[in-house]
C-alpha positions in Angstrom: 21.3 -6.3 -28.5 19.9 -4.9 -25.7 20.0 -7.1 -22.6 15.8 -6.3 -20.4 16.6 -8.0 -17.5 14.2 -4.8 -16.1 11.1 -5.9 -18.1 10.5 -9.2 -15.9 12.6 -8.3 -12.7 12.6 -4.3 -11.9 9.0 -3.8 -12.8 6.7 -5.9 -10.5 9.3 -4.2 -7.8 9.3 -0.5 -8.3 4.9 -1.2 -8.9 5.2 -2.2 -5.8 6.9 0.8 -4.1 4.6 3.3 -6.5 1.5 1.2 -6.1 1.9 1.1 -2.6 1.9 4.8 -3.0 -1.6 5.6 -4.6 -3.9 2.5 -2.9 -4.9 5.5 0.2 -7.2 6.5 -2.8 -9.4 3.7 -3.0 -12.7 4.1 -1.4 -15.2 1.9 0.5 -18.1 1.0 -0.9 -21.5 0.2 1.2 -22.0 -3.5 1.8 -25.7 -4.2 1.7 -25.4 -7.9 1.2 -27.3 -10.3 3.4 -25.6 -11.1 6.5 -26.8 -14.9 7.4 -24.0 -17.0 7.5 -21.7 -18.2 9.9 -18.8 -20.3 11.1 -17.8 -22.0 14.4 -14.9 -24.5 15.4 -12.4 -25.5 18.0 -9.0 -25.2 18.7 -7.0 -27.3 20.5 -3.0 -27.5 21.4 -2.0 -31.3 21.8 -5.3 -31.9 22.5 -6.2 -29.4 24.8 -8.4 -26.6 24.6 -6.5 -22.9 23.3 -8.2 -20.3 25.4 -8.5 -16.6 24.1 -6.5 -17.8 20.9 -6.8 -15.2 18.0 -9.2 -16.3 15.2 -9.0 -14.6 11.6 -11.1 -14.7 8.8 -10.7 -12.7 5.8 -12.6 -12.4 2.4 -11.0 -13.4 -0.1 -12.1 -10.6 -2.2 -9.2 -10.5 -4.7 -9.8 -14.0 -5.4 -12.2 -13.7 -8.7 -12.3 -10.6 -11.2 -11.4 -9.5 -14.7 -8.0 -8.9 -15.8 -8.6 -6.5 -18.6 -5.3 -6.8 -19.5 -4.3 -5.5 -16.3 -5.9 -5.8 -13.0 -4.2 -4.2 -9.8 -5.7 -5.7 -6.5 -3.7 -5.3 -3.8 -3.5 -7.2 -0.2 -5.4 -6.1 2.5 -3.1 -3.5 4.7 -5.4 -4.0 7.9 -3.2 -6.3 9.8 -6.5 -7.2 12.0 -8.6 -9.6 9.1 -11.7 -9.0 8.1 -13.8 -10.7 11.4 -11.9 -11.6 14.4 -13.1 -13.7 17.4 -11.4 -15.3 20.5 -11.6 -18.6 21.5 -13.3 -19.5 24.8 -12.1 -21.3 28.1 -12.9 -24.8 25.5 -11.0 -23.8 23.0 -14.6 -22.6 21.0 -14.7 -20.1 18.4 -18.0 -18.6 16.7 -18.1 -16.0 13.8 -21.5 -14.9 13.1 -23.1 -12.3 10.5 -21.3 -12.8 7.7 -22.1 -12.5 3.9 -22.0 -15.1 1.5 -18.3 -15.9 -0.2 -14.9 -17.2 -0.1 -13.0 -16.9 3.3 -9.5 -17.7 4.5 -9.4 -18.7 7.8 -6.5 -18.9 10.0 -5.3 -19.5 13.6 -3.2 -17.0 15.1 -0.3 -18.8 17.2 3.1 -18.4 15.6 5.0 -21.2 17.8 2.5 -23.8 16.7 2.2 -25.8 13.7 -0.7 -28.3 12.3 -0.6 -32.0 14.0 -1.1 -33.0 10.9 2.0 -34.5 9.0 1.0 -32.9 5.8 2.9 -29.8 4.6 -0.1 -26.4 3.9 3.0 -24.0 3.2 1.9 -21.8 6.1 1.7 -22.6 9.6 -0.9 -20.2 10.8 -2.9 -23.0 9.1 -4.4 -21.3 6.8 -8.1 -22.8 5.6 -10.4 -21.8 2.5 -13.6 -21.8 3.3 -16.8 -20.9 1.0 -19.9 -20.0 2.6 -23.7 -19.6 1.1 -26.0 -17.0 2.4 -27.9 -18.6 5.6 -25.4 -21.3 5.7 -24.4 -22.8 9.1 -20.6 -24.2 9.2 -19.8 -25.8 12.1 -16.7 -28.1 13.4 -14.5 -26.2 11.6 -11.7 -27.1 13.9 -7.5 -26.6 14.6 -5.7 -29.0 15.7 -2.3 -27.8 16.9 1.0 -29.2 18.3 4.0 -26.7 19.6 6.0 -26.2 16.7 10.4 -26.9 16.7 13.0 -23.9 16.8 16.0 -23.2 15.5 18.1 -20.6 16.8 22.0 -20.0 17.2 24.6 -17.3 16.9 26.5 -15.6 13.3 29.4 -13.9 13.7 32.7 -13.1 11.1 35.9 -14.0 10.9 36.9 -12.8 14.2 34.1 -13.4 16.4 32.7 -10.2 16.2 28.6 -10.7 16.1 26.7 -10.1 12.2 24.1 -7.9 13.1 20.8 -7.1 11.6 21.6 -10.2 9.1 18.6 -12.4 7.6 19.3 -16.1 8.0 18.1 -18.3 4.4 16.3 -21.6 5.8 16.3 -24.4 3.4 14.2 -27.6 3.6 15.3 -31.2 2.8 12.9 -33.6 1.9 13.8 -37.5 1.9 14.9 -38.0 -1.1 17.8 -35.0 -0.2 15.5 -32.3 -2.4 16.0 -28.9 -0.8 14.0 -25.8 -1.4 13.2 -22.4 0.3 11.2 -22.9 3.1 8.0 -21.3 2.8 6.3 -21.1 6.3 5.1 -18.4 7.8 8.0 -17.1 9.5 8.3 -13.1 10.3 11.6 -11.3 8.7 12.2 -10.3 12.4 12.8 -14.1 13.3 15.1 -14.7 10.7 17.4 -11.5 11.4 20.1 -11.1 14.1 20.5 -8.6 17.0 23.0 -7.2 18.3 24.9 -10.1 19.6 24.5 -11.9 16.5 21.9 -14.4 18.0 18.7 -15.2 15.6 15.4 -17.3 17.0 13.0 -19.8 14.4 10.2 -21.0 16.0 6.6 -22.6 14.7 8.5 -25.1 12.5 7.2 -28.1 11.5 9.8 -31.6 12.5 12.0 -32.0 9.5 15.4 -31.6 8.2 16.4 -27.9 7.6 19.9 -26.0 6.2 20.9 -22.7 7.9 23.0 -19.8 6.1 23.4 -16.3 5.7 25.1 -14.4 3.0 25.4 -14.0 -0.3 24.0 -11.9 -3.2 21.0 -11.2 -5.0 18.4 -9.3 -2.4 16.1 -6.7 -2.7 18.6 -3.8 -1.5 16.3 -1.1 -2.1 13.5 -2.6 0.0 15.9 -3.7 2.7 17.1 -6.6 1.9 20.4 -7.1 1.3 23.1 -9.7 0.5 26.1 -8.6 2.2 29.8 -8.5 1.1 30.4 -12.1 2.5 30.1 -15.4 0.5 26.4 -17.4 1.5 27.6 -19.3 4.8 26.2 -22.7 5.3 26.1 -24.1 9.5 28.4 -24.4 10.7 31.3 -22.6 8.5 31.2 -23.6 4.9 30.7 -21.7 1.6 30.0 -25.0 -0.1 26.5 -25.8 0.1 27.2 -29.7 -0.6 29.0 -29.0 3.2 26.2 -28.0 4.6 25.4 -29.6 8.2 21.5 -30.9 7.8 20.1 -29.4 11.3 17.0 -31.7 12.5 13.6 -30.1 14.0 11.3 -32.6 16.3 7.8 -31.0 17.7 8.4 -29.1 20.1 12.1 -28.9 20.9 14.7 -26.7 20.0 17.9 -27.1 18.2 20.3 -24.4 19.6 23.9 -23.9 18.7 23.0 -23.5 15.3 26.1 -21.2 14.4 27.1 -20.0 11.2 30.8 -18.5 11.1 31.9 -16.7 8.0 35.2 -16.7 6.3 37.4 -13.7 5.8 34.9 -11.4 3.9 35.1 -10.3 -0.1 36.3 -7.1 -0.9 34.0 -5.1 -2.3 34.1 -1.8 -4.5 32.0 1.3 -5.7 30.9 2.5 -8.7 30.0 6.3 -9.2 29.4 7.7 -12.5 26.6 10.4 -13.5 23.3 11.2 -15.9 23.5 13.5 -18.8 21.6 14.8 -21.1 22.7 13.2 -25.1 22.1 16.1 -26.9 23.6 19.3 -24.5 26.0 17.0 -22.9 24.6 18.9 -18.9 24.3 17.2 -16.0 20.5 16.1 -14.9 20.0 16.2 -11.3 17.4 14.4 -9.2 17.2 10.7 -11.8 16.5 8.0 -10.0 18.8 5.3 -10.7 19.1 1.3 -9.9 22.3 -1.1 -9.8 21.5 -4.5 -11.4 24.3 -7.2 -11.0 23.8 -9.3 -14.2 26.2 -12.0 -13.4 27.8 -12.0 -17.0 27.5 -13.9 -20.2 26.0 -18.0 -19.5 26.0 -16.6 -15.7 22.4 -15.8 -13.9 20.9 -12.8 -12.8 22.8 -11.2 -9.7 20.5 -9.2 -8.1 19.6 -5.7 -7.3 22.8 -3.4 -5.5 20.7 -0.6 -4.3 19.4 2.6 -5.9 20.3 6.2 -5.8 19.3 10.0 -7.2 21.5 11.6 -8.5 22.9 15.2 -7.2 22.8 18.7 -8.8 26.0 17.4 -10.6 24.0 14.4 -12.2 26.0 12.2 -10.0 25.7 8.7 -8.9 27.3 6.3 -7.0 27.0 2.5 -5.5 29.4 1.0 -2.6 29.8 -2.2 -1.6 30.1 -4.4 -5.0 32.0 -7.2 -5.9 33.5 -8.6 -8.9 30.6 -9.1 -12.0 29.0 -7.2 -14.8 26.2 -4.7 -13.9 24.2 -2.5 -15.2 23.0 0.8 -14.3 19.0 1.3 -15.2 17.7 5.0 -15.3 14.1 4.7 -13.7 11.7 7.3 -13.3 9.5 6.7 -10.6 9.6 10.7 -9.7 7.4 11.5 -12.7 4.6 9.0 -10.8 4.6 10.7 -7.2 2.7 13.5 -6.0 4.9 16.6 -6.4 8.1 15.0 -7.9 9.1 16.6 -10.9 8.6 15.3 -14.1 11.2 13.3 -15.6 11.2 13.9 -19.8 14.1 11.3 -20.8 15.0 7.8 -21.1 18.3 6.0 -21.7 19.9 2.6 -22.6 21.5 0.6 -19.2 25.2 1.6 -19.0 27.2 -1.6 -18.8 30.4 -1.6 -16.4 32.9 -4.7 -15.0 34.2 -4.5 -11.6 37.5 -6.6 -11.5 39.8 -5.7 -8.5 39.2 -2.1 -8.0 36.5 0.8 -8.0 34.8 2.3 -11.1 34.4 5.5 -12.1 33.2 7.5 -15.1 30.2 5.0 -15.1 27.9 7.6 -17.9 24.5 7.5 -18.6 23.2 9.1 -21.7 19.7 10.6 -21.1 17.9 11.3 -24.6 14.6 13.6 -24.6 11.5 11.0 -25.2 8.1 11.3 -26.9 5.2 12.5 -24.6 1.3 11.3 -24.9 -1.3 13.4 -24.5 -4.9 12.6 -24.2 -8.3 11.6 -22.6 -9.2 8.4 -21.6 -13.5 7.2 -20.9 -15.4 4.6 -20.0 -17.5 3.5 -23.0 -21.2 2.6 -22.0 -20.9 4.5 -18.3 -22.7 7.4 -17.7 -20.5 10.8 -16.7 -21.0 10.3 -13.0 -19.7 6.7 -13.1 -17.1 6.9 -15.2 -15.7 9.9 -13.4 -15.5 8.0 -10.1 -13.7 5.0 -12.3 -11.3 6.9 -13.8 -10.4 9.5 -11.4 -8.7 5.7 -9.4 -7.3 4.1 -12.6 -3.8 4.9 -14.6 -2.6 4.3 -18.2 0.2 2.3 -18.6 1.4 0.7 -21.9 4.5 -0.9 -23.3 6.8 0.3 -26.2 8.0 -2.0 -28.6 10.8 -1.7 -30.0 12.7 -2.8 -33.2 16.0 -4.5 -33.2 18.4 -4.9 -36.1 18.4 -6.1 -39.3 16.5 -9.7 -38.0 13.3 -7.7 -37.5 13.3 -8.5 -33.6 11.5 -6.9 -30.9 11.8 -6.0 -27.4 8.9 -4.9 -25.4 9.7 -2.5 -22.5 6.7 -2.2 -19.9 6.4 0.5 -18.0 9.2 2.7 -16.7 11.2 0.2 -19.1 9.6 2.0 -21.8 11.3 5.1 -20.6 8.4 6.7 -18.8 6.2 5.9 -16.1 2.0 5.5 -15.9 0.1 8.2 -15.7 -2.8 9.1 -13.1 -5.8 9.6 -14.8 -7.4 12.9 -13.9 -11.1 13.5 -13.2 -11.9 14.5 -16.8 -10.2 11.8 -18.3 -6.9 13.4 -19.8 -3.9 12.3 -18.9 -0.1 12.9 -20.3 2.7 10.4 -20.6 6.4 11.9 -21.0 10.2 10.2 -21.4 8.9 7.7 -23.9 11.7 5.6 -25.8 11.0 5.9 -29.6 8.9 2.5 -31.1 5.1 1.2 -31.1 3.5 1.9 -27.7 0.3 0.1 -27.1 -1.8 1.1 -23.8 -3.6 -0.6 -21.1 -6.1 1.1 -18.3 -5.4 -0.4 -14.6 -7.7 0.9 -11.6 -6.2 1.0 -8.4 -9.8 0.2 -6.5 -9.9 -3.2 -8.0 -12.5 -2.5 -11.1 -12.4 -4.2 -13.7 -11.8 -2.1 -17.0 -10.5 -2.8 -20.5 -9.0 -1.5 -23.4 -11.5 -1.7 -26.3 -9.8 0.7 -28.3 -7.6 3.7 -29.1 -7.9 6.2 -31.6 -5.5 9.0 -32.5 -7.5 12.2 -34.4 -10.4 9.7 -34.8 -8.5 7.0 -36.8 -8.3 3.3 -35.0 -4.4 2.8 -33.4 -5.6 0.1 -31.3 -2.5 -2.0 -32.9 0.0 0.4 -31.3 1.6 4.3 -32.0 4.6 4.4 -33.4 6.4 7.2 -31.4 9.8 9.3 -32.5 12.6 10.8 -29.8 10.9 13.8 -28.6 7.9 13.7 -30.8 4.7 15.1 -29.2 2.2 13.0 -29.9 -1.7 14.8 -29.1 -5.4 13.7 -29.6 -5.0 10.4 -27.8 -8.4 8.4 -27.0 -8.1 5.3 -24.8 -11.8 3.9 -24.7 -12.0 1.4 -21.8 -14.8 -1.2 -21.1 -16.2 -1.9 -18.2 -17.4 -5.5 -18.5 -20.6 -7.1 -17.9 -20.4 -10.1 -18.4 -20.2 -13.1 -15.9 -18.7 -16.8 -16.7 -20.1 -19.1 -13.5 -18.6 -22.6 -13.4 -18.4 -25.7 -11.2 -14.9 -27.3 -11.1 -15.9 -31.4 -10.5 -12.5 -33.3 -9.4 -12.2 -37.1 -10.7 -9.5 -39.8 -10.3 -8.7 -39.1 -7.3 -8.6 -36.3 -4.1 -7.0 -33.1 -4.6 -4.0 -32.9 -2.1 -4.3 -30.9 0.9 -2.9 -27.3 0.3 -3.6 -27.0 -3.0 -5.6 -24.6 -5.1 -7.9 -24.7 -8.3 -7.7 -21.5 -10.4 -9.5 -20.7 -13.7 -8.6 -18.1 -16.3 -10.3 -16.6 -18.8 -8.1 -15.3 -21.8 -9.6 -13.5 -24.8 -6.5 -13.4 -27.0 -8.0 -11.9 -30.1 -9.0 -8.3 -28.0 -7.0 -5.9 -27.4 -4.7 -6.1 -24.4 -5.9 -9.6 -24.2 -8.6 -9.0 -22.3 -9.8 -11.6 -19.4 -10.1 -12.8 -15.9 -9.6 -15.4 -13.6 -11.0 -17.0 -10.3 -10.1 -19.5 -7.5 -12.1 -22.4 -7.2 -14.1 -22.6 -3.7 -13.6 -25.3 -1.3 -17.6 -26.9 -2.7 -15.9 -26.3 -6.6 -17.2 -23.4 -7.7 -15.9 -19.9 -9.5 -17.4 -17.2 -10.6 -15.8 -14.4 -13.3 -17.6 -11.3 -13.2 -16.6 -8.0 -14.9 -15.9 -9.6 -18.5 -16.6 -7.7 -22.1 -18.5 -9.6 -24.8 -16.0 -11.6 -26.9 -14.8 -15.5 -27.2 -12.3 -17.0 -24.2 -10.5 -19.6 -23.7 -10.8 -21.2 -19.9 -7.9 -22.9 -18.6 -8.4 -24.7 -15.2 -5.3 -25.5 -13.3 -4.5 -26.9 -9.7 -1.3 -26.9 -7.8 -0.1 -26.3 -4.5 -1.1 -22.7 -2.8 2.6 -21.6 -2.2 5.0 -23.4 -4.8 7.0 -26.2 -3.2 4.6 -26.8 0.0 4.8 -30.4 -1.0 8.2 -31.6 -0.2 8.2 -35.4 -0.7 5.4 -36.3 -1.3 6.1 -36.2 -5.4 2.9 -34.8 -7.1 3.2 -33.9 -10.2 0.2 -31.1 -11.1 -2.3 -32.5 -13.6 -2.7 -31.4 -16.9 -4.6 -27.9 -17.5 -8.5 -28.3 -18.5 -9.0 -26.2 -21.8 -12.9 -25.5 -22.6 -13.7 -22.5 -25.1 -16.5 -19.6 -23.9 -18.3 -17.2 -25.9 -20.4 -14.2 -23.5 -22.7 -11.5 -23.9 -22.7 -8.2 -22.9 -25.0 -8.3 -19.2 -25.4 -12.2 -19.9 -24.3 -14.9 -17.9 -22.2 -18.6 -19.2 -22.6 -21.4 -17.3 -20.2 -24.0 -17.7 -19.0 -27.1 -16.0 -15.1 -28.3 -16.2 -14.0 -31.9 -15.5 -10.1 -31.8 -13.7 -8.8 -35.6 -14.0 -5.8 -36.1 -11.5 -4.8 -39.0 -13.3 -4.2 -37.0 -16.7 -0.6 -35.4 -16.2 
């Protein structure tokens, strides 16, 4: 059986890195919408008036739109916010001008926290605002209070200083709970200079735990675990151990040392990526490490990536003992003048005991590539140029496993290739897919809202997938896209009870009977309302759901979210659905 820890792990993180890529394509549009609205406050610091502090407010513009299967809207790279004022000598702030919409608003002052003693899950104090055209919103006020810090000094076994480590903070509610802390604190606070010494500030008063260590992180993206054991304050590997560290408003708890133990030995791995059928080295294949933690044992985490040399070799230092897995990922065949990678392979499986590996092998095999044209159905040739020319295909292959009929689904580069940019005219090409069913889905990178109606092969319907052989090339591909119409516009009315502070309403559409399961979703504004535009005709289910904005901001208080509002939706194509959904708190 073949063990996918890559379908729900590796993927979201190499999108990132490849996503990240491509979104300098996107293009602004012209904003002719009425600006009449505004928004004013005050903010204070224990009362008094914050002079010249920074004031943010941001659209919350990937907030509401279809999914179409697959929807890519990524976060807003312009560090600045939408609409920026400074506060006066009184602590006043005024934002004028502004369109109609859902804001976020927020208060830039890291080393200060809300007065209030209720837990948001960001202290930048973060607030959703909606706003009509010609609406005035006034008193929209901060009240802050200086925030505790935590700061103290890691070093190893011999004093020498960790440098460049990430400290872990942990909360502990009353009741003895912990939980990742989830307050907007930088990566820079959190990691060590060169003497070892690490600074938390803007945290709210509570109980916290300190360590460093361990494994699991993103290595890749920077973030690594380390070859020592995760180090609880003051000096203990046992997290039972650990020394609770208490935070009051305002001061700072200092001497928060952590001091590790001797240090694990670690090992490396090397090994190298051929090609099944010729048995020759393939140079330049990107490759990842994945700890896997074993049979009954959880998922380890990532232990960096490589490319292999003109040799096909690999290799990975600094492991410890545990079962891993070596994933061939093609990411090259997505960037702009990377070659283009034609194989896929199975994970090669290796056990580090007590000394290095070598000889780890990966067996490349020569995949199926997909040829064809993808369009915009209904758009005229101008339109759905401009749409396609900042979308991709991407698809899943699904596979069939043994004599028990089972599947596995392997999205993306799991499926042995990557997406393909679609080109002006519509064609694109897929290579290195792993032999099964692939089914397709279209994704814009400008945050349009397409889906897959269908997909022919030579003019006969394959919307239910294409079943694809090693090294088969497969021709006459038509993806047809929709670009929806149609709009669902609700108002969310909350019974039973107030919604608790820091939490969020969101509705999703789903139309499970389409292909790619078409749909949407929406956050609910701050007067109950959503709005999902960009829909196809066809029957969806709503599902209205509230919980906190960042999971766990809630420590202690105990709520328990209340049961999902269901309500069935049938639209037209340019029509708009009204509905109205009823979310009782009391209903769990």
């Amino acid at each position: 059986m073949i063990r996918l820890i890559r379908s729900a792990i590796l993927v979201p993180a190499i999108f990132l890195i490849v996503f990240a890529a491509i979104t300098n394509a996107q293009t602004q549009q012209r904003d002719n919408r009425p600006r009449t609205a505004s928004i004013s406050g005050r903010v204070t610091i224990s009362g008094k008036p914050a002079a010249n502090a920074r004031v943010v407010l941001d659209e919350g513009k990937a907030q509401t739109g279809a999914a179409g299967g697959l929807s890519l809207v990524f976060g807003r790279t312009n560090a600045g916010g939408d609409h920026v004022a400074l506060t006066d000598a009184d602590g006043r702030y005024r934002v004028a001008n502004l369109p109609e919409g859902n804001y976020e608003l927020r208060v830039m002052l890291k080393a200060y926290i809300s007065e209030k003693e209720k837990w948001t899950g960001d202290n930048y104090l973060v607030r959703s605002i909606s706003l009509d055209e010609g609406e005035t919103m006034n008193d929209v006020d901060f009240s802050l209070v200086p925030g505790g810090v935590i700061t103290g000094r890691v070093t190893d076994a011999d004093g020498y200083p960790m440098i460049s480590g990430q400290v872990l903070l942990q909360i502990v509610n009353e009741g003895g709970q912990k939980q990742p802390y989830q307050g907007s604190v930088s990566s820079q606070m959190l990691e060590t200079d060169d003497r070892g010494v690490y600074r938390v500030y803007g945290l709210r008063a509570g109980r916290y735990l300190v360590s460093m260590g361990g494994e699991g992180g993103f290595d890749f993206l920077g973030l690594s675990g380390g070859k020592h054991s995760r180090t609880w304050h003051p000096d203990t590997d046992d997290e039972a151990q650990a020394k609770v560290v208490e935070v009051k408003e305002g001061a700072e708890a200092a001497g928060i040392d952590i001091r590790f133990g001797v240090s694990k030995k670690t090992f490396e791995a090397s090994g190298r990526v051929i090609d099944d059928a010729t048995g020759q080295p393939i140079p330049k294949i990107n490759v990842m490490c994945v700890k896997t933690g074993g049979e009954g044992e959880s998922f380890g985490g990532f232990n960096g990536n490589a490319t292999t040399d003109a040799q096909g070799n690999f290799q990975f230092n600094g492991l410890t003992p545990g079962n891993y897995q070596v994933v061939m990922i093609n990411i090259t065949a997505f960037l702009p003048g990377a070659g283009e990678n034609k194989h896929y392979s199975e994970p090669a499986e290796f056990q580090i005991k007590t000394g290095d590996v070598e000889n780890v092998e990966i067996k490349a095999k020569i995949g199926a590539t997909i040829s064809g044209v993808a369009v915009i159905e209904g758009a005229d040739d101008t339109g759905a140029k401009a749409m396609l020319a900042q979308s991709i295909i991407t698809f899943h292959s699904k596979q069939e496993l043994g004599s028990d009929a089972a599947s596995a689904t392997f999205p993306g580069f799991g499926a042995g290739g990557m997406p393909s940019m679609i080109k002006g005219d519509g064609s694109f090409q897929i290579a290195g897919i792993r032999p099964g069913k692939v089914t397709f889905q279209v994704a814009s990178i400008a945050g349009k809202t397409l889906s897959v109606v269908r997909v022919e092969r030579n003019g006969a319907d394959v919307s239910d997938g294409i079943e694809v052989k090693a090294g088969e090339h497969i021709t006459g591909v038509r993806v047809v896209a929709g670009h929806g119409t149609a709009v669902i516009r609700g108002q969310v009315n909350v019974v039973g009870g107030a919604l608790p502070e820091g939490w969020r309403m969101s509705v999703y559409a789903t139309n499970e009977k389409a292909v790619g399961m078409l749909g949407g979703h929406a956050q609910v504004d701050g007067k109950g309302r959503f709005v999902i535009e960009g829909l196809l005709p066809g029957e969806y289910s709503l599902s209205l759901t509230a919980m906190p904005s960042i999971p766990g901001a809630n420590p202690g208080q105990g709520i328990e979210p209340p049961a999902p509002v269901t309500q069935q939706v049938t639209v037209a194509s340019g029509a708009e659905v009204q509905v109205t959904l009823t979310l009782d708190l009391k209903k769990r």
